[in-house]
N, C-alpha and C positions, 0 to 999 in steps of 0.2 A: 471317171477314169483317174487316179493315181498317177503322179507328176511324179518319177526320180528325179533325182539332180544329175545325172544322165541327159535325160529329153532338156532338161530346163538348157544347158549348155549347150544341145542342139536348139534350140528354138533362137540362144544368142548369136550362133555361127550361121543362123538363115537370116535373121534379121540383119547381119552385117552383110551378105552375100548380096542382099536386096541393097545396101544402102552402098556398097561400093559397086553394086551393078557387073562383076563377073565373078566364079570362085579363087580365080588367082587374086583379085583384087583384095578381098575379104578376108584371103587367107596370109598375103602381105601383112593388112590391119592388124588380125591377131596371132602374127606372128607365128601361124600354123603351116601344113604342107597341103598345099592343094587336093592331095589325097586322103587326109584327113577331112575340110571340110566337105570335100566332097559323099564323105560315109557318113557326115551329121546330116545332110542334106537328104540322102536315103534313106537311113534309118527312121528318121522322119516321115519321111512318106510311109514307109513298111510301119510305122505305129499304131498312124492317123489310117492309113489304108484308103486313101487318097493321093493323088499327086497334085503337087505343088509348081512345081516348075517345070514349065514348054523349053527342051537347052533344043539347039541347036550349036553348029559348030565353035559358031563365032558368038551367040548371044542368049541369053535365057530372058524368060519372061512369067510372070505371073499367071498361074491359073487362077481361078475364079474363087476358088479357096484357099489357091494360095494371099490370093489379093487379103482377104477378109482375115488370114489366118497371121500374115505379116505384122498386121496391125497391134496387135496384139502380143507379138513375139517384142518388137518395135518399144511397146509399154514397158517389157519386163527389163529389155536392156538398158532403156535410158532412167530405169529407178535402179538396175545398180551400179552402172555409172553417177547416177547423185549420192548414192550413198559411200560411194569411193570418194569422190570428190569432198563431201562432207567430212568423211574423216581427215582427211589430206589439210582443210583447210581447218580443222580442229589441231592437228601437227604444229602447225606455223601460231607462233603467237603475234595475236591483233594488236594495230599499233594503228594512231593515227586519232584526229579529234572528233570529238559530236558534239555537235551544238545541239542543245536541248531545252525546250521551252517548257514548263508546267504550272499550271494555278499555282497560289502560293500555297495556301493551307494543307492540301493534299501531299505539295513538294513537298513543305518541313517533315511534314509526319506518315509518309509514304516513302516519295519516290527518295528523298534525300538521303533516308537510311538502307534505303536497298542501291542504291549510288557508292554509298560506305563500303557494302558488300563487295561490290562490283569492281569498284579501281580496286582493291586489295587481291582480286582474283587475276585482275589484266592491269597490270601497272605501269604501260604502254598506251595503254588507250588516254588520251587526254579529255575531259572535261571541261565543257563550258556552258553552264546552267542561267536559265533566265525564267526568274519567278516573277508569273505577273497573272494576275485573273482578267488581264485581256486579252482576247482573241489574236494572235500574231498574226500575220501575212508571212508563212513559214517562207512557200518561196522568194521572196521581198529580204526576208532576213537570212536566208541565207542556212535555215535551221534545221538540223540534219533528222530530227525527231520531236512531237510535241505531245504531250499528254491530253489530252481531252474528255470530258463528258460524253461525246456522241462524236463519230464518224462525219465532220463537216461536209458537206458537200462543193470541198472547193475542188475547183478546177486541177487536175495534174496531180492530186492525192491520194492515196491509199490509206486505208486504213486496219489495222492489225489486232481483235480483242486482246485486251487486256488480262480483266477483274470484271468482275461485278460487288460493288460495294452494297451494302444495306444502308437504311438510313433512319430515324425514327422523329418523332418530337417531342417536342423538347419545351420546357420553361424551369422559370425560378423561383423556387417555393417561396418565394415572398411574391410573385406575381398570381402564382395560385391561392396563397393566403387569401388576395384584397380582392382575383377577381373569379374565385372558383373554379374546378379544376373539371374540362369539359366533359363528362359521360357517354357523348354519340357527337359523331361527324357534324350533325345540324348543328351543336351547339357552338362550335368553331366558329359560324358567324358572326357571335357575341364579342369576339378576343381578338385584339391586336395583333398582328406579325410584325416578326422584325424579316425582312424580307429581303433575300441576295437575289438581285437585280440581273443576272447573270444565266438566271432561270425564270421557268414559265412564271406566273402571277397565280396560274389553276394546281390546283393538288388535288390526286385525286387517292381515295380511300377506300380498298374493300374488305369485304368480309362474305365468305362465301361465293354466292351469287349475286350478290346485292353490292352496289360501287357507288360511291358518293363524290360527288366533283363540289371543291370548293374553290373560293376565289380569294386568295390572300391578301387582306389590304390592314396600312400602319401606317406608323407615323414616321418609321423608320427602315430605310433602304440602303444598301448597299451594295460596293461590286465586290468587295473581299469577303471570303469566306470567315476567314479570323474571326474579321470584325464581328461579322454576324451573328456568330457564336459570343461573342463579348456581350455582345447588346442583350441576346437571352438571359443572357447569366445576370445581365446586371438589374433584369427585370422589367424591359420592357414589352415584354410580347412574345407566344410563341415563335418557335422556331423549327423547321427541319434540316437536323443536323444529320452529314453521315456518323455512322455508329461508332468509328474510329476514333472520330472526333468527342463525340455525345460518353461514350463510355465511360473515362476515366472521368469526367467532371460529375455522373451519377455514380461513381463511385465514390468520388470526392464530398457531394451533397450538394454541388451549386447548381444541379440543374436535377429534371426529375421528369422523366417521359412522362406521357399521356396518350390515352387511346393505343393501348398497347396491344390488345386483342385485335388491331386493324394492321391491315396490309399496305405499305405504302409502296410505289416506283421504288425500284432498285438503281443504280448509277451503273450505268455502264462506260467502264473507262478503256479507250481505245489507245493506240500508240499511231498517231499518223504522220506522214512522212513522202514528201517526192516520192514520183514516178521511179524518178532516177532511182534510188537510192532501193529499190525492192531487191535488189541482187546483191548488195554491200555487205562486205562477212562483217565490219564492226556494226553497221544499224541491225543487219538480224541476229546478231550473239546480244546484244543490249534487249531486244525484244524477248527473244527467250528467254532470258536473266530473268528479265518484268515478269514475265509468264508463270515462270517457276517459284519466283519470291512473293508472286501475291497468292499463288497456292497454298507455298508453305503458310502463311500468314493467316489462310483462312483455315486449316485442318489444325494449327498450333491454336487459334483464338476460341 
């Protein structure tokens, strides 16, 4: 059955009929004549070829199909009341601070330049950035959004996708020189990692059908990303670097992937954030932004 924008307008004026519980009520609300809503409410039934509402003098009541059919009238009115209210709150420019925590390596060369973007677009909204490749205690600090690897599972959090990053590995053709340059997953057991502490120890590798779990062990550990990527470079051991990061230094020549024809874990980066804060027009304009700028990021690269 074909929906005019006719019945769609009745299905709004029954849902309000229900939710103010008389048709003067309803028709107060939308500032109609009771006469009017009362011909949305007919019309309706003469559509549907059912009736909806038990009136009596003083009260009306729910038929059986009206009950089931409300529900759903119910759905249409409150998506567009959000979308009135979306625009309304796209009107009014956002003002007001975000505390924001992110790794560091990610922050310089992710969120920092799409941040650029952002206060040039809302020059209201105030910034306060806290780069650290440790875990925060958001609600402890007080931090109105944090970027993250995975969706933590703390208490009182939500979390929002992001991006999905790629990532590959990675060494330095002078560590390839001295200790050859591995041809298959099994041979990874032979080769150092320089190893960010911050993640699993296991990495795992497929091709096809076929998945290969290894265990990354060296001599060299860290918690910052940078670093780690410094350490590969500088030759000692491989690395899995995100590609963001990995790119420009194989284009440079200081690093040189390996086992390229393999599939590794993608990064999936979240934006999480208080309970509270799910309904905050500056935390969800900041989350969209993120949303949009690692789109454009990935159909531009």
């Amino acid at each position: 059955m074909d929906i005019s924008f006719e019945q769609l307008k009745s299905m709004v004026v029954f849902a309000q009929v229900i939710e103010q519980g008389t048709l003067s009520g309803a028709a107060r609300h939308l500032n109609l004549s009771r006469a009017v809503v009362s011909y949305h409410v007919k019309k309706l039934e003469s559509q549907l070829g059912i009736k909806l509402l038990n009136r009596s003098t003083r009260t009306i009541s729910l038929t059986e199909a009206g009950r089931e059919y409300y529900q759903r009238c119910r759905v249409i009115a409150e998506q567009a009341f959000a979308a009135n209210q979306q625009i309304e709150n796209l009107k009014k420019e956002p003002i007001g601070l975000i505390k924001l925590t992110c790794p560091v390596n990610v922050g310089l060369q992710t969120i920092v330049p799409a941040l650029n973007e952002f206060r040039a677009m809302y020059p209201k909204i105030q910034l306060d950035i806290m780069l650290t490749d440790e875990v925060v205690n958001i609600i402890k600090e007080g931090i109105d959004l944090a970027i993250r690897g995975a969706p933590l599972p703390d208490s009182g959090l939500q979390a929002s996708k992001l991006s999905v990053l790629k990532t590959c590995l990675c060494a330095s053709p002078d560590y390839l020189q001295k200790y050859g340059v591995p041809k298959h997953p099994t041979d990874l057991y032979q080769h150092q990692w320089v190893i960010y502490k911050l993640t699993s120890g296991a990495l795992t590798l497929s091709k096809g059908a076929r998945a290969y779990s290894i265990t990354m062990k060296g001599d060299i550990s860290t918690n910052n990303a940078a670093a780690r990527t410094a350490f590969v470079e500088g030759g000692h051991g491989l690395g899995r670097i995100p590609t963001y990061d990995a790119l420009p230094k194989i284009q440079a020549g200081t690093l040189v992937p390996v086992l390229e024809d393999y599939t590794l874990p993608d990064i999936h980066v979240y934006g999480v954030f208080p309970e509270g804060n799910a309904n905050s027009k500056k935390v969800r304009l900041l989350l969209d932004f993120l949303k949009g700028y690692f789109q454009r990021q990935l159909v531009e690269a």
